[in-house]
N, C-alpha and C positions, 0 to 999 in steps of 0.2 A: 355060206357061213360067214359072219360079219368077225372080222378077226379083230386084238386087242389093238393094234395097231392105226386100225380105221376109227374105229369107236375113239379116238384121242384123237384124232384128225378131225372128227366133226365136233368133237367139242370142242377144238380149238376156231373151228369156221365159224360154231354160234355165236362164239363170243360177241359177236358185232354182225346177229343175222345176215350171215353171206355179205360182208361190207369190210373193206381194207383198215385196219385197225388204225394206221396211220394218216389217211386221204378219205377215206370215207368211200372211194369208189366200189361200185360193185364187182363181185370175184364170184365165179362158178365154180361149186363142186365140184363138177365132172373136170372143169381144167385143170386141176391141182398136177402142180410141176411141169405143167405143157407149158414152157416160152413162145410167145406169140400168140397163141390163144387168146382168143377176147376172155376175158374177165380170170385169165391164171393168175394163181394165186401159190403160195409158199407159206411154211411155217414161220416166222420169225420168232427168234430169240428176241426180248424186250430187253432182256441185260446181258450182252452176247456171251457165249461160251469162254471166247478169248478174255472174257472180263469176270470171268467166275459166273457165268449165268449158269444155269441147269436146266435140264430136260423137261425139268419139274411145268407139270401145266401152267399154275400161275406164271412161270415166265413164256409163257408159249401164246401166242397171237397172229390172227390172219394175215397176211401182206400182200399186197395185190404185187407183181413181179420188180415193177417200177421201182415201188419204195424199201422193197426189201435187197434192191441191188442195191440203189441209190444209198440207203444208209449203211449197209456195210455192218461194220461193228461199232457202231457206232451207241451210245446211252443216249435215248431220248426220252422225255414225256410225250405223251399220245399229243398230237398236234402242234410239237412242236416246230416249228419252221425251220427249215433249211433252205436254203436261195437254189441248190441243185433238185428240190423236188418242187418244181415250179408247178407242176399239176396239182396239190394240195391243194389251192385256191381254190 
């Protein structure tokens, strides 16, 4: 049984068919919250909690492990540069 849970996990992965919202790299399903993993991947907050963001889908997006540490709580637009996500390139 596919639980409410999951069903909001994949639609936060389509968002950017299996592609890091931030870097564009690719992130695997099945990794989801395995560090280390080739292609793990995390939910990100796009306007972090700390900063009034919500749970709410629209603010919900893929992050490959990298860029979701790397930015932190930080407010970005989607590609914007940071000199510590040097992988974005």
């Amino acid at each position: 049984m596919v639980t409410l849970k999951e069903i909001k996990r994949f639609q936060v992965y389509d968002k950017k068919n299996g592609h890091c919202w931030w870097c564009g790299k690719a992130i695997a399903w099945s990794n989801y919250g395995i560090v280390g993993a080739k292609g793990a991947w995390e939910i990100d907050h796009s306007n972090p909690r700390s900063n009034g963001g919500s749970d709410n889908l629209r603010n919900l997006v893929p992050a490959c492990v990298n860029c979701n540490r790397t930015k932190s709580d930080m407010v970005l637009k989607q590609k914007q540069y940071i000199p510590e996500m040097r992988h974005l390139s």
